[in-house]
C-alpha positions in Angstrom: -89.2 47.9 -41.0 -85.4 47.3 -41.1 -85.4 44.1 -43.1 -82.2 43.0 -45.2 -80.1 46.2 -44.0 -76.4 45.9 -42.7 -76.9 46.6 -39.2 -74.5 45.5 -36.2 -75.9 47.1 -33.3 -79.9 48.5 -32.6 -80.2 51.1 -30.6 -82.9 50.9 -28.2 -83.6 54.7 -26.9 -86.3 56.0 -27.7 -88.0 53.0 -29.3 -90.0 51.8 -25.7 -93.2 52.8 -28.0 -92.7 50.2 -30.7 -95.7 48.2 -31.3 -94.0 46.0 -34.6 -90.3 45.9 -35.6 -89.1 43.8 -38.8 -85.2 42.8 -38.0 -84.8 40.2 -40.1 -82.0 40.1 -42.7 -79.5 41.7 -40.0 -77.0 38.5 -39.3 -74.9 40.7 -37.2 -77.6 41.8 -34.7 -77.3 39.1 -32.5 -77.7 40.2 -29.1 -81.0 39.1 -27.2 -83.9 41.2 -26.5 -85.9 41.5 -23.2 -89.4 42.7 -22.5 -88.4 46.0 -20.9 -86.9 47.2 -24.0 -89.7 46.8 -25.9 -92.5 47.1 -23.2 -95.5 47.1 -26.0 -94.4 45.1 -28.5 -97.1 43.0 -30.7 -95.2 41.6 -33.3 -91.4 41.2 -33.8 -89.5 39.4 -36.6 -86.0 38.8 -35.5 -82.8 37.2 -37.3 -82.5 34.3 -34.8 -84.9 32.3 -33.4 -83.1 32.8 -29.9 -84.6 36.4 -29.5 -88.0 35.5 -29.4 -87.1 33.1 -25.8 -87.0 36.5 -23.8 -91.0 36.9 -25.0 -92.1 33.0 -24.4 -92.4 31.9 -27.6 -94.1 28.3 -28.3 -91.0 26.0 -28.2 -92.6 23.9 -31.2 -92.9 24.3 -34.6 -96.1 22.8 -35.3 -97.9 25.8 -33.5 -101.3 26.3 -35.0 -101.8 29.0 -37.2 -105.1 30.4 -34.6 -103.1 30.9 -32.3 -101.8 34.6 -33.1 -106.0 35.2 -34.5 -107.1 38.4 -33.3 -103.2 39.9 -32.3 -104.2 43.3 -34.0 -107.3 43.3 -31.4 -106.8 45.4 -28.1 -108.2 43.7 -24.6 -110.0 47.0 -24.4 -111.7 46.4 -27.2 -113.0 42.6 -26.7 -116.3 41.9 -25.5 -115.9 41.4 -21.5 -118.7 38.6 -21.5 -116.2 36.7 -24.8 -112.7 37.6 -22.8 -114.3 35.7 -19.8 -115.8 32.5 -22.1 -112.1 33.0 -23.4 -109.9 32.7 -20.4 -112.3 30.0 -18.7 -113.8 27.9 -21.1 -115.4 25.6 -18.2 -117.6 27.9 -16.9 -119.6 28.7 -19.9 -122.0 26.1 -18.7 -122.3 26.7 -14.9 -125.0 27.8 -12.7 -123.5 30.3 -11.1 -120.9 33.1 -11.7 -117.2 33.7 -11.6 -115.7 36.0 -8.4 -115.6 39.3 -10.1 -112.5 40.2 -8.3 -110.8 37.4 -9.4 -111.6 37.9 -12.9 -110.6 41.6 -12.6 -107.0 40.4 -11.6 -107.1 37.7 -14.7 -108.1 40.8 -16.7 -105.6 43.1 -15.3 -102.7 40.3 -15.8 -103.8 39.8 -19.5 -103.5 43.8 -20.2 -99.9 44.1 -18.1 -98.4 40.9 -19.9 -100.3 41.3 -24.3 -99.2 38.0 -26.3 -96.0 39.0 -28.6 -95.9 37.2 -31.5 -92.2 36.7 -32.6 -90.9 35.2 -35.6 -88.5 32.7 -36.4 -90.3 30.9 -33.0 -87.6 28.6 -31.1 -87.8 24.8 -31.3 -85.5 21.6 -31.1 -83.1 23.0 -33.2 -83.5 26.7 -31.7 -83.7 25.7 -28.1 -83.8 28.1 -25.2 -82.6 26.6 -22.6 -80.2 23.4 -23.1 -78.7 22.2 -26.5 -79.6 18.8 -25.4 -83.1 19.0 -23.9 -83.1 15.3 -22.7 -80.9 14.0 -20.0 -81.0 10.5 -22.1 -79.5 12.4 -25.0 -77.0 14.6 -22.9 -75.9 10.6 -21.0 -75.6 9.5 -24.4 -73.6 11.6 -25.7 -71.1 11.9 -23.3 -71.3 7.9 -23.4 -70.5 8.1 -27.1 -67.4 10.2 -26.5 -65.6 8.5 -23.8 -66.2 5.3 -25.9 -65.2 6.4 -28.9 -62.1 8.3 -27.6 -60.8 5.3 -25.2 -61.7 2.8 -27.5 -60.5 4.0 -30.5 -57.1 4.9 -28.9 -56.8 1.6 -27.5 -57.0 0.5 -31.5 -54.8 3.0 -32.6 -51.9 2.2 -29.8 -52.2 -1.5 -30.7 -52.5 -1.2 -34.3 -49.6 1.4 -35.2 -47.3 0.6 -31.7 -47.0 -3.1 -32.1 -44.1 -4.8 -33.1 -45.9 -7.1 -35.0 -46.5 -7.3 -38.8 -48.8 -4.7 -39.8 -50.7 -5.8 -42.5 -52.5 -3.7 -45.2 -55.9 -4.4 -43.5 -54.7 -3.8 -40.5 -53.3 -0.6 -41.7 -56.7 -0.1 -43.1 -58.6 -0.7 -39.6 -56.2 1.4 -37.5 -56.9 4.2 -39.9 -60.7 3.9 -39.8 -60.5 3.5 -35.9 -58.8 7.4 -36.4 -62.0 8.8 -38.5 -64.0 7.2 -35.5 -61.8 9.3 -32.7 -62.6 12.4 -34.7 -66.1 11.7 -34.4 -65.8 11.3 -30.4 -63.5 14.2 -30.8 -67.1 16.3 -32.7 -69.1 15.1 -30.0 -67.2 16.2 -27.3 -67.5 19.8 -28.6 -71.4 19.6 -28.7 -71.1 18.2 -25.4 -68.8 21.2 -24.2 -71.3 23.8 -25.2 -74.1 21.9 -23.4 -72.4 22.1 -20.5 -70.9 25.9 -20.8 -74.4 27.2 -21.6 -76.5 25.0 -19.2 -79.8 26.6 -18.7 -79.0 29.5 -20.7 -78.5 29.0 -24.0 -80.3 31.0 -25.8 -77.7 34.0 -24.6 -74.9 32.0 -27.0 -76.9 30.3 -29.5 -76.6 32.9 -32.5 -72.6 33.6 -31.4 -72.1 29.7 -31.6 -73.5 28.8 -34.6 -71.8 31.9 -36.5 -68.9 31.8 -35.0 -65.9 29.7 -36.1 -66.1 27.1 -33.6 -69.5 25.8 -35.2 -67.9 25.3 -38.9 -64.6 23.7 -37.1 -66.8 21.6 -35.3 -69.4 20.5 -38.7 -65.4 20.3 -40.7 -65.1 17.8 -38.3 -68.5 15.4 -38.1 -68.3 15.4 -41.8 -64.7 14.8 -42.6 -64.7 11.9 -40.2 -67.8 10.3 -41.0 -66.7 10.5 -45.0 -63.5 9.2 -44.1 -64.9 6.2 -42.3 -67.6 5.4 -45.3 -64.8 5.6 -47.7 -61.9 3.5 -46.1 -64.2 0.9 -45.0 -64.7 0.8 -48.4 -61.3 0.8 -48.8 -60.9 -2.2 -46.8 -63.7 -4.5 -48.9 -61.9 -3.9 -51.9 -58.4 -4.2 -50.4 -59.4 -7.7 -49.1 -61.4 -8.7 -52.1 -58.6 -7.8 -54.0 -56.0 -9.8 -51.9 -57.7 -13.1 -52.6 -57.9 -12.2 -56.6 -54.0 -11.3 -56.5 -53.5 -14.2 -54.4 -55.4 -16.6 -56.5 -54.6 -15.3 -60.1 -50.9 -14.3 -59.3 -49.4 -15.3 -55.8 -49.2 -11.9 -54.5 -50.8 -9.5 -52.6 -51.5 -5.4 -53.3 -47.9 -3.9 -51.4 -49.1 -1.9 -47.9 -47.3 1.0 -50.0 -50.1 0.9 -52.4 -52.8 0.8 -49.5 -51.6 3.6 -47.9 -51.6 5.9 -51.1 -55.3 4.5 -51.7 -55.9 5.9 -47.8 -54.5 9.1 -48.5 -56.4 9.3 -51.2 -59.4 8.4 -49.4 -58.6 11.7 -47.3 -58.4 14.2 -49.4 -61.8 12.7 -51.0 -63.2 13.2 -47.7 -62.2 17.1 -47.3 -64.4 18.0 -50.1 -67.9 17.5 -48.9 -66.5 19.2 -45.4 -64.8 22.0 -46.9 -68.0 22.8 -49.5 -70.5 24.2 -46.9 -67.5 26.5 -46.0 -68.3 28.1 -49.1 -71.9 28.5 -49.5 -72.2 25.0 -50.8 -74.4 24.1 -47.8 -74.2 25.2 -44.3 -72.5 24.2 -40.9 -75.0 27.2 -38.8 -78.4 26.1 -40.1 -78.7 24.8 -36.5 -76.4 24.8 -32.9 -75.6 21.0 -33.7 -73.2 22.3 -36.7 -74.1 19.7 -39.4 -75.0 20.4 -42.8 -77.9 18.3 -42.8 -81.5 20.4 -43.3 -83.6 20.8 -40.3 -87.4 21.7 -40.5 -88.7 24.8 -41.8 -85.0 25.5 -42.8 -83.3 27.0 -45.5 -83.7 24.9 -48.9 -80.8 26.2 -49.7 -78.6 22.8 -48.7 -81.4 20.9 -50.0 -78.7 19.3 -53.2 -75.8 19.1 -51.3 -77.4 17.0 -48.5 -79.1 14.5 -51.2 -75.9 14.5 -52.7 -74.2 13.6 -49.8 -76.8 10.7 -49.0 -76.8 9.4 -52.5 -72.7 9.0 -52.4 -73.0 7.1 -49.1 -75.6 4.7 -49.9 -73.6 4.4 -53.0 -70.9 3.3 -51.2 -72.6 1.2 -48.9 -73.9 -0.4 -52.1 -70.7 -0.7 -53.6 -69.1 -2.3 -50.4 -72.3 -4.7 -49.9 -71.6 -6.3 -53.4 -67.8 -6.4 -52.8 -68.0 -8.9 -50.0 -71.2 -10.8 -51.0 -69.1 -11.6 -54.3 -66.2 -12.0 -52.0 -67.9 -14.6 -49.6 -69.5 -16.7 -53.1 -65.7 -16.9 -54.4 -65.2 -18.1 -50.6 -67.8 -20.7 -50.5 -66.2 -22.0 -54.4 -63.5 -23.4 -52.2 -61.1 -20.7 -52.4 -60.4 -20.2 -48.4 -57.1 -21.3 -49.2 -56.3 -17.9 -50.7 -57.2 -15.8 -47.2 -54.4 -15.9 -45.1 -56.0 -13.7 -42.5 -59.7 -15.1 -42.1 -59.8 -13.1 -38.5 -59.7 -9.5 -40.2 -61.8 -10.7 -43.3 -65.1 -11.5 -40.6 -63.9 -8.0 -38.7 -64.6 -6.4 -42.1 -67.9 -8.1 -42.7 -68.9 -7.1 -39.0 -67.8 -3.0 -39.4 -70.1 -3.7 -43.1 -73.2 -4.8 -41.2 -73.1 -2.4 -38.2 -72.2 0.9 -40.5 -74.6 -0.3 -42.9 -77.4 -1.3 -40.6 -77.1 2.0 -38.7 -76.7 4.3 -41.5 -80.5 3.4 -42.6 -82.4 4.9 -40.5 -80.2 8.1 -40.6 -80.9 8.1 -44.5 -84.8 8.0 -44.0 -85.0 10.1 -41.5 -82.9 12.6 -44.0 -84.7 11.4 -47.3 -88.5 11.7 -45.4 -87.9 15.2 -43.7 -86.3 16.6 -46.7 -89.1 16.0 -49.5 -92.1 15.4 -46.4 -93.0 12.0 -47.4 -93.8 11.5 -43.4 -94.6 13.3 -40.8 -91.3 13.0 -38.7 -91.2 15.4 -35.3 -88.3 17.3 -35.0 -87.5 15.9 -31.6 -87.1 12.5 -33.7 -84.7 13.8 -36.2 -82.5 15.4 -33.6 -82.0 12.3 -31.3 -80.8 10.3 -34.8 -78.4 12.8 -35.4 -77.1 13.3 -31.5 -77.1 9.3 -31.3 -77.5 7.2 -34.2 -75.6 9.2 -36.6 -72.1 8.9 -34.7 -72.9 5.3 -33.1 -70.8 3.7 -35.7 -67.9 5.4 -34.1 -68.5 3.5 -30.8 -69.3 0.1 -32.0 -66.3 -0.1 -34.5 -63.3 0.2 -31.9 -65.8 -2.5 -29.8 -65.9 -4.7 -32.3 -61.8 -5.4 -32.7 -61.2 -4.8 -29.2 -63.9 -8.0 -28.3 -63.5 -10.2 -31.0 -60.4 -9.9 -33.1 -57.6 -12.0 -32.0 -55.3 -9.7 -33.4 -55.9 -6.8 -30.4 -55.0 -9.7 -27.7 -51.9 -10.4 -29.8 -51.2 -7.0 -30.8 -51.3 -6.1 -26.9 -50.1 -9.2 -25.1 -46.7 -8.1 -27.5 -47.2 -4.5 -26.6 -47.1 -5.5 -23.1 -43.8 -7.4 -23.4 -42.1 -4.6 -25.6 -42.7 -2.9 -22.0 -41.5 -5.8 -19.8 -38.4 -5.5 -22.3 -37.8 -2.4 -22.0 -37.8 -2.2 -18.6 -35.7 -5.1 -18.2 -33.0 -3.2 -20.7 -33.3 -0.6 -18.2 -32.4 -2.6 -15.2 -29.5 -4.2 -17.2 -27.9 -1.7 -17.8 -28.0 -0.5 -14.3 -26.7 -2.9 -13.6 -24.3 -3.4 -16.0 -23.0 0.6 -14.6 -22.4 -1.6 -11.4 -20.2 -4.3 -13.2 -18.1 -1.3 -15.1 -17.6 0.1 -11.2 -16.5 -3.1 -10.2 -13.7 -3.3 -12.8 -11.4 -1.3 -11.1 -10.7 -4.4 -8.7 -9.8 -6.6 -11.4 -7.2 -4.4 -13.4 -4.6 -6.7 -12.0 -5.8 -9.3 -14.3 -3.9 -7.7 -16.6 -0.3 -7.7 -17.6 1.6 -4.0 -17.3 3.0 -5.4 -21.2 -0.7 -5.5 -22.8 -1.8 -2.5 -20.3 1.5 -0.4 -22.0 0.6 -1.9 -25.4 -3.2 -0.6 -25.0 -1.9 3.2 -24.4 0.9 2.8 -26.6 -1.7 2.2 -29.2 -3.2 5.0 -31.0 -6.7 5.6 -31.9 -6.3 5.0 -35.3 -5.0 1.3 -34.8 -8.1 0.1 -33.1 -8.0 1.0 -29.9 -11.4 0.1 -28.5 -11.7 -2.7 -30.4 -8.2 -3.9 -28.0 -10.2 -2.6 -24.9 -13.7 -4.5 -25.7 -11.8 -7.8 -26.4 -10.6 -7.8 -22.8 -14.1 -9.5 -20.7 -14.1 -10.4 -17.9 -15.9 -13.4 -16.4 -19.6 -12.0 -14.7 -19.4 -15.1 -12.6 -16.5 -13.9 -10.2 -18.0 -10.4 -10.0 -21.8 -10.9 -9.0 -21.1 -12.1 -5.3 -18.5 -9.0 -4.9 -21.8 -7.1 -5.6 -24.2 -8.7 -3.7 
C-alpha cells in the first residue's frame, strides 16, 4: 500500500511477486505499466486511468459491479464441473460433452492470463487508444478548425483592413470573429494530439493532461468562448443603445467608448480561464482540457462549472431581452433611428445561433452534474468536441453569406490592391519619364539654369526645380 505518498519513480525489481499494489495518490508516477512487470497481479489501483490499458480494462464506466465477484478465488480452487458451466454457458443443456482437450486448453489459457482488476478503469474520457474514438468526431473537428480559422480570418482582414468606415458594431463583430479564431485555434491542438498519439495514447495521456500544454490549451477554450458570450453581448447593448442615443439625443455612443467596453469585456473573460489555474477548477480532469466535470470525476469543480453555466445563460438572458425590447421599439415606428439595419439582423442572427446551440451544452452540463438523466459519457463528449465550439464556425458564415458589408468591405479591399499596384506601375513609370529628362534640358535657358544653381538651398531651391514640368504628351512616344 503506497497510497497518498510523494513518489516519482517505482521501482519494479524485485516486486514480480506482487499480488495487490495501492498507487494511488502518486501524481508524479506516470509512466505505464505492462503485464510482465507485474506477472501475478490481481488487483491494482493506479493514479491514472491510462495504466490500467496495458491489463484490458473494460473501456466503460457503467461496468457491473459482478463482474470482479469471486477475484480473491484461485482457478485451482473452483469447482471444474462450475469453471466449465462458466466459460460455456450453452452447453449446460446439451446431450453430449465438451472435447476434454479443448477444455483443458481453455482451462490452461484462463490460469496463464487471471483477470486483473485495475482501478480508475479507462473510458471516453480515459481512452486507450485515440483521443477521438469516432472518425465522425475526428472529421468534425478538423472541419471546425479549418472553418473557423479561414473564416474568421476572412472577417478579420475585411473588418480591420478596409478602408471603409468602421463602425462601432462592426468593431464589435470583427472582435467577436477573433474569440471565434481562438476557438479554431483550441481545436486544432486537440486535433494535434489526436494525430501525434494515434493508436497509442494511453503512452501520453497522463503527461498531456498534466503538462502545460493541457492548461494552455483549456486557458484558451475558455477565454475565447467567455469572450464571445460577453461581446456579443456587447454588441446587443451597443445597438440598443445606438437607437436610444439616436432617438433621445441625435448621437451615437463614440467607437472610443466601444472599444474600452471590449477591453473590458477581455479582461472579464481572463477570470474564469485563469481560476482553474489555481485550484478553482481544473483544465486535467480529462485529455480534452476543459474545466467542465466528466463522469465519476472529481466534485471538486462541481461550483465553478454551475457558476460558469449560470453567468452564461445569464447573459444569454440578458442579451434575449435587449433585442426583443429593441425589435418592440422597432415595430413603434422608430426604424428611422437605425442607420445600419444590415448589422442590426447580423446581431439578431449571431443571438439565435449562440443561443440555440448553447442549450443543449447547458443540459447536457446541468443533467450530468446533479444526475437528473441518465446521459452516456460518449454523448457528453461528442457535445463538447462539436456542439460546444460550433458557434465559432457558424458566426464568421453568417457575415461572410449574408451581410452586405463583407462584399463591400472586400470589393474595396480588392481595389486598395488594384490601387496599389497601379501606384507601383506609375511610378515605374514615372522613373522612365525622370530618365527621359535629360533630352529636354535644352528647353531651358542657360539664365534660369545659372539662376537655379546660383540659388541656395535656403531660398527654395526645389520648390524652383519642381515648378519647371514638362509636357508628358511629347515624351510618351520617345518611350514607346
Amino acid at each position: 500500500d503506497l497510497t497518498d505518498n510523494q513518489l516519482v519513480t517505482l521501482p519494479l525489481d524485485g516486486l514480480g511477486g506482487l499480488t495487490h499494489l495501492k498507487l494511488q495518490g502518486n501524481p508524479a508516477v506516470s509512466e505505464p505499466l505492462t503485464k510482465e512487470s507485474f506477472p501475478k497481479m490481481r488487483v491494482l489501483e493506479v493514479p491514472y486511468a491510462y495504466q490500467c490499458c496495458a491489463y484490458g480494462s473494460c473501456s466503460s464506466f457503467f461496468k457491473m459491479s459482478s463482474q470482479w465477484e469471486a477475484e480473491d478465488m484461485s482457478p485451482e480452487e473452483e469447482d471444474p464441473h462450475k469453471r466449465t458451466m462458466e466459460l460455456f454457458p450453452g452447453h449446460a443443456d446439451n446431450q453430449y460433452d465438451l472435447d476434454t482437450d479443448d477444455l483443458q486448453l481453455d482451462l490452461e489459457e484462463s490460469k496463464l492470463h487471471p483477470t486483473v482488476q485495475c482501478t480508475p478503469s479507462p473510458g471516453p474520457f480515459k481512452p486507450c487508444d485515440n483521443l477521438f474514438e469516432s472518425w465522425i468526431i475526428r472529421l468534425g473537428v478538423w472541419a471546425i478548425v479549418l472553418v473557423s480559422v479561414l473564416c474568421n480570418g476572412l472577417v478579420i482582414l475585411a473588418v480591420f483592413a478596409s478602408p471603409s468606415y468602421l463602425s462601432p458594431v462592426k468593431f464589435i463583430i470583427g472582435s467577436i470573429a477573433g474569440a471565434n479564431m481562438l476557438t479554431g485555434i483550441y481545436c486544432s491542438m486537440l486535433a494535434l494530439v489526436d494525430t501525434l498519439t494515434y493508436g497509442q495514447f494511453a503512452r501520453y495521456g497522463a503527461r498531456w493532461e498534466t503538462g502545460a500544454g493541457c492548461r494552455v490549451t483549456g486557458f484558451l477554450s475558455v477565454f475565447a468562448s467567455e469572450a464571445a458570450i460577453f461581446l456579443l453581448a456587447l454588441a446587443a447593448v451597443q445597438c440598443s443603445f445606438s437607437v436610444s442615443c439616436t432617438r433621445g439625443y441625435r448621437k451615437t455612443p463614440s467607437l472610443g467608448k466601444v472599444k474600452a467596453a471590449a477591453f473590458c469585456c477581455l479582461l472579464l473573460s481572463t477570470v474564469p480561464a485563469v481560476l482553474p489555474l489555481f485550484s478553482i477548477g481544473e483544465y486535467g480532469a480529462s485529455p480534452l482540457c476543459l474545466p467542465y466535470p466528466i463522469p465519476d470525476g472529481k466534485p471538486a469543480t462541481l461550483g465553478f462549472i454551475v457558476a460558469l453555466v449560470m453567468t452564461n445563460m445569464f447573459c444569454f438572458l440578458t442579451i434575449t431581452g435587449t433585442y426583443i425590447r429593441l425589435y418592440c421599439n422597432l415595430l413603434k415606428g422608430e426604424l428611422s433611428a437605425v442607420w445600419d439595419c444590415a448589422m442590426v439582423k447580423h446581431v439578431a442572427w449571431l443571438i439565435f445561433t449562440n443561443c440555440f446551440l448553447y442549450c443543449p451544452v447547458a443540459f447536457l452540463i446541468f443533467s450530468s452534474t446533479l444526475n437528473l438523466f441518465l446521459i452516456t459519457p460518449e454523448v457528453i463528449k461528442s457535445v463538447l468536441l462539436v456542439v460546444l465550439p460550433l458557434p465559432a464556425c457558424l458566426n464568421p458564415l453568417l457575415y461572410l453569406l449574408f451581410n452586405p458589408h463583407f462584399r463591400d468591405d472586400f470589393r474595396l479591399l480588392r481595389q486598395k490592391g488594384k490601387d496599389k499596384e497601379h501606384y507601383t506601375e506609375s511610378c515605374g513609370a514615372d522613373d522612365m519619364e525622370k530618365s527621359s529628362y535629360d533630352s529636354t534640358q535644352a528647353l531651358v535657358t542657360f539664365s534660369d539654369i545659372d539662376h537655379i544653381f546660383e540659388t541656395p538651398d535656403s531660398l527654395g531651391v526645389h520648390s524652383i526645380l519642381n515648378s519647371y514640368s514638362f509636357p508628358s504628351m511629347t515624351l510618351v512616344p520617345c518611350q514607346k
